[in-house]
Residue frames relative to the residue before (quaternion, step in Angstrom):
aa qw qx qy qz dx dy dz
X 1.0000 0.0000 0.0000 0.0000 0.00 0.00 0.00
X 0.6084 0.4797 -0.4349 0.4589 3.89 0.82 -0.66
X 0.5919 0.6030 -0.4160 0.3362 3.86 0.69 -0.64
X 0.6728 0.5405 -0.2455 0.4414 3.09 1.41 -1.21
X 0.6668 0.5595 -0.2698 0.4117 3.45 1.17 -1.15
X 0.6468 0.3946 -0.3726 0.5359 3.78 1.17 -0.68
X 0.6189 0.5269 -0.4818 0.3274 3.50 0.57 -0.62
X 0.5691 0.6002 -0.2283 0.5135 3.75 1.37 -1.02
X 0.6560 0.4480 -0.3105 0.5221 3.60 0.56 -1.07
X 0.7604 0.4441 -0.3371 0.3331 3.73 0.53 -1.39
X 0.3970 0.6698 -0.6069 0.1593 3.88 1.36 -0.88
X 0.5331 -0.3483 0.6767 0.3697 3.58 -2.04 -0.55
X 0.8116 0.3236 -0.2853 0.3939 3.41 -0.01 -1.66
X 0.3408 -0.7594 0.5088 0.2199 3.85 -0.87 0.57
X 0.0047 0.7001 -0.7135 -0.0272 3.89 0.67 1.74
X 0.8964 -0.1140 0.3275 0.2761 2.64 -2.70 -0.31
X 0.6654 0.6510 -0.0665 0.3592 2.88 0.96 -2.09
X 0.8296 0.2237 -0.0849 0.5045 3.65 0.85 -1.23
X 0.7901 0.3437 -0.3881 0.3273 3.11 1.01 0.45
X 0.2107 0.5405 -0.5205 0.6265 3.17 2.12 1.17
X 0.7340 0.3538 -0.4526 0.3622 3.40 -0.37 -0.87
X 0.5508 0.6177 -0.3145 0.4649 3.67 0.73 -1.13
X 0.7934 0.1951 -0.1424 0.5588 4.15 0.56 -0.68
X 0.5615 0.3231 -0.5973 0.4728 3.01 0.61 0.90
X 0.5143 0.5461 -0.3163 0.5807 3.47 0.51 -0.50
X 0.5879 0.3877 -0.4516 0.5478 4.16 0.42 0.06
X 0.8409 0.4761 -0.1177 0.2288 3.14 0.56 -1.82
X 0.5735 0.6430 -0.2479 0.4430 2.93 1.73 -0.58
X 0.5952 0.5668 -0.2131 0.5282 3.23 1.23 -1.22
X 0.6045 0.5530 -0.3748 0.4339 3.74 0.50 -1.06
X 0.7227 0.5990 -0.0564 0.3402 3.15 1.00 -1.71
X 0.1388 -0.7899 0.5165 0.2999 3.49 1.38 -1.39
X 0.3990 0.6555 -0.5252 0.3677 3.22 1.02 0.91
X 0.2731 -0.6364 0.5734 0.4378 3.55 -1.34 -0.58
X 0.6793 -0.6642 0.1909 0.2469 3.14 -1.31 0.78
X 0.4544 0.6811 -0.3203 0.4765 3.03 1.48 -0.08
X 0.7534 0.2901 -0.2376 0.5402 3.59 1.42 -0.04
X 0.3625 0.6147 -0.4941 0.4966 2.95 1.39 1.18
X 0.1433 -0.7081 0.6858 0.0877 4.31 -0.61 1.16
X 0.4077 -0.7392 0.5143 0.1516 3.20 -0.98 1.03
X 0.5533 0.6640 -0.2039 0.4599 3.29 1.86 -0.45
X 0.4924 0.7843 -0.2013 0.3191 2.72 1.50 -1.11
X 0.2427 -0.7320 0.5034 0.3898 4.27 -0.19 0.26
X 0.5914 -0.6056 0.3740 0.3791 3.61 -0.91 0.43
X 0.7868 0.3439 -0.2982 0.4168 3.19 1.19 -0.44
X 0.1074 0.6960 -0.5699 0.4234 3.19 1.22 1.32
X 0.7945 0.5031 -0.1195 0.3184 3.66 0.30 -1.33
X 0.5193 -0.7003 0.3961 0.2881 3.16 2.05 0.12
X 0.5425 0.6850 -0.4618 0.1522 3.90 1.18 -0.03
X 0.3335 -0.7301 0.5292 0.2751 3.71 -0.13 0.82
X 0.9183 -0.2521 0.2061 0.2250 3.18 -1.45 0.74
X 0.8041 0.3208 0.0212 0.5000 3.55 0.87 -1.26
X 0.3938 0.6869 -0.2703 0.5478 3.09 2.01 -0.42
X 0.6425 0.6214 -0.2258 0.3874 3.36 1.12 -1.95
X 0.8463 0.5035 0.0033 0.1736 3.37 0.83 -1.63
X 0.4123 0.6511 -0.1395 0.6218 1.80 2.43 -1.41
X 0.5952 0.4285 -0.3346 0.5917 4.36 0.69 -1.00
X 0.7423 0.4484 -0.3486 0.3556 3.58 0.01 -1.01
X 0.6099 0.4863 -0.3770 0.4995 4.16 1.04 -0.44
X 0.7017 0.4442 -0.3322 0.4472 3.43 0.77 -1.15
X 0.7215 0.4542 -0.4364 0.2876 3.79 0.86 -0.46
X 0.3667 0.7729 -0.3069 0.4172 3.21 1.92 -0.64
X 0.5933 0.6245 -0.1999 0.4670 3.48 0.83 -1.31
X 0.8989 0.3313 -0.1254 0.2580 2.78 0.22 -1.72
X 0.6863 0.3384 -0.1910 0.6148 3.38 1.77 -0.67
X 0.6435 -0.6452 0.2456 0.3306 3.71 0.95 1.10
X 0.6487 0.5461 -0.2135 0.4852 3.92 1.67 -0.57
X 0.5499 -0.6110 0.4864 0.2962 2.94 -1.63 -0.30
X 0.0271 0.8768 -0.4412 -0.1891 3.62 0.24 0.05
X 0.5855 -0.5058 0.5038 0.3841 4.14 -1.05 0.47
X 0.3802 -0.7837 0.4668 0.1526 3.42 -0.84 0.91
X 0.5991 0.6334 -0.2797 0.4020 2.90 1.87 0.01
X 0.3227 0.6912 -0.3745 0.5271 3.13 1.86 -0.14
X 0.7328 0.3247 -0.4598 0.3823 3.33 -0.09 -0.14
X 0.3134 0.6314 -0.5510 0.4467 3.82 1.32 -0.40
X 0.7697 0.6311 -0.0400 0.0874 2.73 -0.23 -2.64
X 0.7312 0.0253 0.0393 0.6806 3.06 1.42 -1.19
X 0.2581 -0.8720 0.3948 0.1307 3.99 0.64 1.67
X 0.8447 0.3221 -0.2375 0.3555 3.28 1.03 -0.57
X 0.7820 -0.3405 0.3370 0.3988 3.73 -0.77 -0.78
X 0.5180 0.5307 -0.2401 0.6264 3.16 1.22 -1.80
X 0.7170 0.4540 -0.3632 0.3844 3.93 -0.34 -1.78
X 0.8326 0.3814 -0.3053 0.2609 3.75 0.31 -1.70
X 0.5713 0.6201 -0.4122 0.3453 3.49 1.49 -0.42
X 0.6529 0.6624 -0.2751 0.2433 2.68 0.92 -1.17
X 0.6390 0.5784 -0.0832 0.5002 3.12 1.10 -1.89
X 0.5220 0.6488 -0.2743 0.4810 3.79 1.57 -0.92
X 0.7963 0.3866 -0.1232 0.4486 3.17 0.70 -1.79
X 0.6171 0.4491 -0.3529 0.5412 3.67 0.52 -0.56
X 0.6557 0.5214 -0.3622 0.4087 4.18 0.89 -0.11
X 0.5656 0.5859 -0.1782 0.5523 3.20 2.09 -0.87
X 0.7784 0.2824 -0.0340 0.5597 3.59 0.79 -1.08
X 0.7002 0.5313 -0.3149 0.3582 3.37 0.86 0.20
């Protein structure tokens, strides 16, 4: 499964697909988990991330998908599954 996740994380185009895989693969790390015990369903504040945690995920995704993104989005859309999604249709849309 990690082969799959870097291959997903490494794409150009920013699907659904690679930018879930991409936050789990943040969150896990933060976490010291493996990613495979990351639920994408899961609400973010399931994971206990305190405030600065939030922001601290929200710069690095900025980075990674070349934009800015509302920090309220992560309110807006609580989980993984919700923020990619909502990510990807902003990218491709």
């Amino acid at each position: 499964m990690l082969e799959t996740i870097s291959e997903q994380i490494d794409q150009d185009v920013h699907t659904e697909e690679a930018i879930q895989a991409w936050l789990v693969s943040q969150l896990a790390q933060r976490l010291e988990v493996d990613p495979e015990e990351i639920d994408i369903q899961e609400p973010f504040e399931s994971y206990n991330l305190e405030s600065a945690d939030a922001l601290i995920l929200l710069g690095r995704l900025e980075n990674y998908l070349g934009r800015e993104i509302s920090p309220t989005l992560l309110w807006n859309y609580p989980n993984i599954e919700a923020l990619a999604q909502r990510l990807a249709e902003d990218a491709n849309g």
